[in-house]
N, C-alpha and C positions, 0 to 999 in steps of 0.2 A: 362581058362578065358583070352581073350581079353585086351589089353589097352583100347578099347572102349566097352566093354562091362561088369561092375562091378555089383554082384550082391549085392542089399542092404538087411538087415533084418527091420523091420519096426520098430524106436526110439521111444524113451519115446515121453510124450506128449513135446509138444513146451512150451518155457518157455515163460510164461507170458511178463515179461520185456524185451523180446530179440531185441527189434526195439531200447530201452532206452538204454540200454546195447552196439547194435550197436553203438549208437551215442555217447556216450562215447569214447569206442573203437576208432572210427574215428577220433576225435578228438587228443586223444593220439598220433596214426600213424600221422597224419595232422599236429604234431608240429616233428615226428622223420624226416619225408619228407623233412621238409619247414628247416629242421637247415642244410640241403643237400647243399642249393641253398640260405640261408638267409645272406649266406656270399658272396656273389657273389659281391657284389656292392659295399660293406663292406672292401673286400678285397684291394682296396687300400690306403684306408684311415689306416686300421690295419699295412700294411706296412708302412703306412708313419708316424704313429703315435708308433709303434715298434720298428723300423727298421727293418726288414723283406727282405731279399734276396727273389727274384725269385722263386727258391727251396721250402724255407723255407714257401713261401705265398703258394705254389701248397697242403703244407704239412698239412694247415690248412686245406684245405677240406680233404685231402686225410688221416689223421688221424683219422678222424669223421668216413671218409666211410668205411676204410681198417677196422678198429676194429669192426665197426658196423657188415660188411661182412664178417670178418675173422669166428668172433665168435659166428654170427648167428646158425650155424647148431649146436653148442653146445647147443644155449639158443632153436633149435626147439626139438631138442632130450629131453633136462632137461623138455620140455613141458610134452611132451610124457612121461616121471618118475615117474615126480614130481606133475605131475599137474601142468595147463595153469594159473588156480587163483593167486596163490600166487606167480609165477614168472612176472604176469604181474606188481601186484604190489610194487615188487621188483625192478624190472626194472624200473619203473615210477617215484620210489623212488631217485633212482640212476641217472638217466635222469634230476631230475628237480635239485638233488644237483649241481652235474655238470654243469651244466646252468648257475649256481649263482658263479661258479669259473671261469669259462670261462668268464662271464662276469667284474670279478674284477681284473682279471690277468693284468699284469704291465710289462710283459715281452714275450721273446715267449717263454721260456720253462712251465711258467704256463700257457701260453694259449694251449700249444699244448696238457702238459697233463691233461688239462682241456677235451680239446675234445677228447681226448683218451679214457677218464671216461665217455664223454656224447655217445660215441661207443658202453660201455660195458653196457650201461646202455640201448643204445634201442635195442642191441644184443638180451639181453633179455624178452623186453619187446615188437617187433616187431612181433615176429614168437608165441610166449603165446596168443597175442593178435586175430592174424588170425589164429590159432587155434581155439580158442575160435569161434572165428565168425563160421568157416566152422563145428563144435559141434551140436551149437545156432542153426544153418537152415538147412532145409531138401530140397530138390527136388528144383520147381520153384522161392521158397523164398531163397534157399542158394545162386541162379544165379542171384537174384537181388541183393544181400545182398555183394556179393560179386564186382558187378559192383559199387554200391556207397563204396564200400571199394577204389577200384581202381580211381574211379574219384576224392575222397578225398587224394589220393596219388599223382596223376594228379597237382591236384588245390594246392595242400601243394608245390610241386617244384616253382610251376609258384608265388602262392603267395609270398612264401620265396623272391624273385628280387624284389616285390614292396615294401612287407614290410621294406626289409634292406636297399633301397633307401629313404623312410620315416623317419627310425627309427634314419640311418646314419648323415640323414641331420637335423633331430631336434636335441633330446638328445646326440645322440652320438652312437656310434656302438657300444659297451657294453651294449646297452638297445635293442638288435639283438637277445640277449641272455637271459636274467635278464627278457623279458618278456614271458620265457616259465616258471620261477617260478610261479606267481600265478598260470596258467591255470592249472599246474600237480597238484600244491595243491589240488584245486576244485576237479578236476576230482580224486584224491586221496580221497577225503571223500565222494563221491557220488558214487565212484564202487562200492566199497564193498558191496550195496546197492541191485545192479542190476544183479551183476553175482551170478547165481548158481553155486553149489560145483564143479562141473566138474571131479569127482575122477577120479585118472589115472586108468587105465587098472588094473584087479587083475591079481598077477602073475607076475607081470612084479619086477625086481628084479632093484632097480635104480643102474647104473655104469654109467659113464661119461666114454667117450673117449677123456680124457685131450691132451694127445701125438697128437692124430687125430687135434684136432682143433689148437695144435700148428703148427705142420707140415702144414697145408693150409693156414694159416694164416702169417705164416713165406714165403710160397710158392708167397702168394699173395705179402706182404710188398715189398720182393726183385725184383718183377717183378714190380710194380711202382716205386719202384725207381730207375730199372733200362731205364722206360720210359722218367723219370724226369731226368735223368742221358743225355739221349740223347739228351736232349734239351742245354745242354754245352757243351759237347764234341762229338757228332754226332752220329748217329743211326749205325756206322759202327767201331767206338770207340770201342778197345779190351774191355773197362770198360766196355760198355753200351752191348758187345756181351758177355760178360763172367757175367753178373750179368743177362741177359736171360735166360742163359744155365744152372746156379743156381737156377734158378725160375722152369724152366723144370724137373730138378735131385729132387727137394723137390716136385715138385707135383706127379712124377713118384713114391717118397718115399711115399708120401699119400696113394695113392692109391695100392699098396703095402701093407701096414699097415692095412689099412680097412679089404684086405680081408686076414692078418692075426688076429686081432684083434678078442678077444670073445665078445666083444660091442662094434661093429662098431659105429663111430659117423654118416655114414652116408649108410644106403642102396644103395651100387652102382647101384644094378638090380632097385632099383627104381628110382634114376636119370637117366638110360638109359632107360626107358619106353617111347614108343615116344612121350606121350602127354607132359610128363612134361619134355624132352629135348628140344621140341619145345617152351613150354613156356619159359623154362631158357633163352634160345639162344633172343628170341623177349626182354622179359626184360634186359639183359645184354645188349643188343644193344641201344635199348630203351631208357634207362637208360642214356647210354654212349652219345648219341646223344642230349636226353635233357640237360645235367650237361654242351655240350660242345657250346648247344646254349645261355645256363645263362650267362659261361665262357666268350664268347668272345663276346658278345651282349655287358654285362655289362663294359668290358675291353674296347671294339670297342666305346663305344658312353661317355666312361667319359675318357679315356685315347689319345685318337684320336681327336673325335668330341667336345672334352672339357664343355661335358655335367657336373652338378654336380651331389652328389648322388639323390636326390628330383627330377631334372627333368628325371633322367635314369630312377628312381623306376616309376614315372608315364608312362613312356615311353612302361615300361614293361606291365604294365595292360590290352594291348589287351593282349598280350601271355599269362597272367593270364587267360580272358575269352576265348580265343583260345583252353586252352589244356583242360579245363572243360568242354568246348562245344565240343572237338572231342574225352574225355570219355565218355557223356553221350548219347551223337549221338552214338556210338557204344556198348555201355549199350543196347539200346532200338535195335538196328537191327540185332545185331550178333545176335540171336537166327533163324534169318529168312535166313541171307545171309553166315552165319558158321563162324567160328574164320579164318579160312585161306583167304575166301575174305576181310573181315575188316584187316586184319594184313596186308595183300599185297598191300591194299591202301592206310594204313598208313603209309607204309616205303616209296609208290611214292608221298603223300600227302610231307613227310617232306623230301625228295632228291629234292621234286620242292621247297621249302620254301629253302633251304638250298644253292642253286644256287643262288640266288635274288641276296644277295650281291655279289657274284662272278659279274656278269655280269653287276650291276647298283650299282654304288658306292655312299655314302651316309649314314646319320642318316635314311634318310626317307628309302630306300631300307635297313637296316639292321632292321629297327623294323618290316615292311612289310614283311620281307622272316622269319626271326623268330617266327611270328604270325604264318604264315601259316605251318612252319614246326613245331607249338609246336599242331596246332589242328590236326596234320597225328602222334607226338609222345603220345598227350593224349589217342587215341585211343587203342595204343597198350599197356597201365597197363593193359587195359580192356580184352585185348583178351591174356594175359601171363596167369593170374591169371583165364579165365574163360577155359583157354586149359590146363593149368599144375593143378588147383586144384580142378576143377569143379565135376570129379568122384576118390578123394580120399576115402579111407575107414577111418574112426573113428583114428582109433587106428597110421596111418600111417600123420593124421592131422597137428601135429606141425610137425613132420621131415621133408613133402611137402612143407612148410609155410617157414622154414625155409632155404630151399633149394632155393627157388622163393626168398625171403628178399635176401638170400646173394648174389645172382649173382645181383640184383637189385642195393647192394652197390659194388661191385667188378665195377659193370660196371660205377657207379657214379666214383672210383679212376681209372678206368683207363681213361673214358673220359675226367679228369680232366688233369691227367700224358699227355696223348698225347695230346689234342689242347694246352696247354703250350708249351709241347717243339715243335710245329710245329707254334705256333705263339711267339716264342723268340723272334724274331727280332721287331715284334712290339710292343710286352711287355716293353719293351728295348727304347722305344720312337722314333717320326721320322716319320715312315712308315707307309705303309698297308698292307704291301708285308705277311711278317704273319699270318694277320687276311685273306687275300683270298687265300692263300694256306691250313690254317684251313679249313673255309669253306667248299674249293673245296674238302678235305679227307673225311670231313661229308657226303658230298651230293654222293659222291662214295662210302662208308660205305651204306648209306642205302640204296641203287639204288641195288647194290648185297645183302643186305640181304631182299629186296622182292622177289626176284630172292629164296633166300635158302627158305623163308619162304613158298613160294609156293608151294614148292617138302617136306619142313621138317613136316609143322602140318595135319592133319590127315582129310581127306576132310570128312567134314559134322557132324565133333564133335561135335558142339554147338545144332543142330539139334534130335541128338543121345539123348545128356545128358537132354535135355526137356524131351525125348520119353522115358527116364530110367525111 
């Protein structure tokens, strides 16, 4: 058996409610996404109203993202045990408390371990969730199903910048947060509703690999902050090289581990599969790229161009309709043009957006390059998720889901860790000099990963998985 070629047995009937159910689901995802990016515009105001170092502002995303990614392939495996159901709902549970602390928090140690909690909470409830989905749909409807998954991922980043420019500038940035209470509620009394039992696999013996998700999650922590570390003391700083090399020793110990361990937390032979290394690598990048054009958009036009948060968050709104119009434009053609041509023009659609401000300085050339590189980044949730999950089997559902979620958040901490410390100096007030050497690492970041993606996904995948 092929990476491109899996054989399916024919599933139960389709469940009634699965389009309800979708929507639900999406919803859920659509507020874990938006808390990625809903602090982006938010984040100065939290320092100023905190006080909040530098550091310490990178650490509020990057505690959201690092636990959310650390722990994902726990909460995909616990899918896979335990069953998808009732860990979503846990998860949801957990997500929307945390919300409601992160929102009331008076300090940074409670905000941070606020969003430390709102991490473990869509850890779980992320990878259950698209589980769930790829169960739910069979053949042409799970490729649909899965595209409005990804464009509701999409639209939740890009949202997240307008809402927290809104919400910043009425009520106040606590209400950034405090307004994913109601929504999990709702959607808390109305799942349980729509989802079927979903029982896990018989036979399957539940073990958690605890060790395993500390070890990668310990591997990831050290390697942000040793990115964040470079942005004060330099990329060549014994600190900032011996807190690398620590990140390397713990990931080489992970994997290690795995293939001693009797439950592994994670199938290595299925993370080197090439569909879904290719997907990984597109979302990590993806990811890394979107977080760093929220980052320094939002930085650039209220710290710079002395925007406030209400005109930034308006500012934002084509890039809202940009990355939803370049999910759903690739929704509809990837089946005809394959995931490696939509991937390879999404990485040149956003190396062109990602130049703009390089070249043409300005509020009006950072919304205008931003647009256009958020409608070449929306494209590619579209083609990670329709190349890494598209021909999973059942049983391997959450472990995929969860494998896809984590590098998804890995790559939101580290695109956060790095344009920080590569835009220090103008974080730091004064300058530009920062935000166009930002920039310019973006737009060379994804100029070479069209280049890898070209050679890494599988020519004519999307074509296949119809014809399966």
């Amino acid at each position: 058996m092929t990476d491109q070629q899996i054989t399916t047995e024919p599933g139960p009937p389709a469940h009634a409610r699965r389009w309800k159910a979708l929507a639900l689901l999406g919803v859920a995802q659509f507020m874990l996404i938006l808390d990625v990016t809903v602090v982006a515009i938010a984040l100065p105001h939290i320092g100023a109203d905190l006080g909040l170092s530098r550091s310490a502002l990178t650490w509020v995303v990057s505690a959201y993202t690092l636990t959310f990614g650390g722990l994902m392939l726990l909460g995909g495996r616990s899918a896979d045990l335990f069953g998808a159901r009732g860990l979503v709902l846990a998860g949801l549970a957990t997500f929307t408390t945390a919300s409601l602390l992160v929102g009331l928090a008076g300090g940074a140690e409670v905000l941070i371990v606020g969003r430390v909690a709102q991490g473990l909470g869509a850890a779980m409830l992320s990878p259950a969730a698209l589980s769930v989905v790829v169960r739910l749909f069979e053949g042409e409807e799970r490729n649909k199903a899965l595209g409005i998954w990804s464009a509701l991922g999409g639209s939740g980043a890009a949202v997240g910048v307008l809402l927290g420019g809104v919400l910043t500038a009425g009520p106040g940035w606590p209400w950034a947060f405090f307004v994913n209470v109601p929504v999990g509620v709702v959607i808390m009394v109305l799942l349980p509703r729509m989802l079927p039992p979903l029982p896990r696999p018989e036979g399957v013996r539940p073990r958690l690999d605890v060790p395993g998700a500390l070890l990668v999650t310990g591997a990831t922590g050290v390697g942000i902050y040793a990115l964040i570390n470079a942005g004060d003391h330099g990329w060549s700083a014994m600190s900032t090289l011996g807190l690398a090399a620590a990140s390397v020793v713990l990931y080489l110990a992970f994997g290690a581990w795995q293939r001693a361990a009797k439950s592994p937390l994670m199938d290595l032979g299925l993370l080197f599969r090439r569909p879904v290394t290719a997907g990984t690598f597109v979302i990590l990048t993806g990811t890394a790229l979107m977080v760093a054009v929220f980052f320094l958009g939002s930085f650039y036009l209220q710290e710079y161009s002395g925007h406030g948060p209400l005109v930034t968050g308006l500012l934002f709104l084509p890039v809202a309709l940009a990355t939803m119009a370049g999910a759903q434009t690739a929704g509809r053609v990837i089946g005809g043009l394959g995931t490696r041509r939509v991937g390879v023009i999404g990485m040149v659609i956003a190396a062109a957006g990602l130049l703009v401000p390089v070249l043409w300085a300005g509020s009006t050339a950072v919304v205008i390059g931003v647009s256009l590189a958020a409608t070449g980044i929306g494209s590619l949730f579209v083609v990670a998720s329709a190349t890494a999950l598209g021909q999973v089997e059942p049983h391997q559902a959450g472990l995929a889901s969860g494998i896809v979620s984590t590098f998804h958040e890995f790559g939101a901490s580290i695109g956060a860790a790095v344009v920080s410390s590569l835009a220090a100096v103008s974080l730091a007030g004064g300058t530009d000099t920062g935000f166009q050497r930002a920039f310019t690492v973006s737009a060379i970041v994804a100029a070479v990963a069209a280049v890898v993606v070209a050679t890494l996904i599988p020519a004519g995948s999307a074509r296949q998985k119809q014809s399966s």
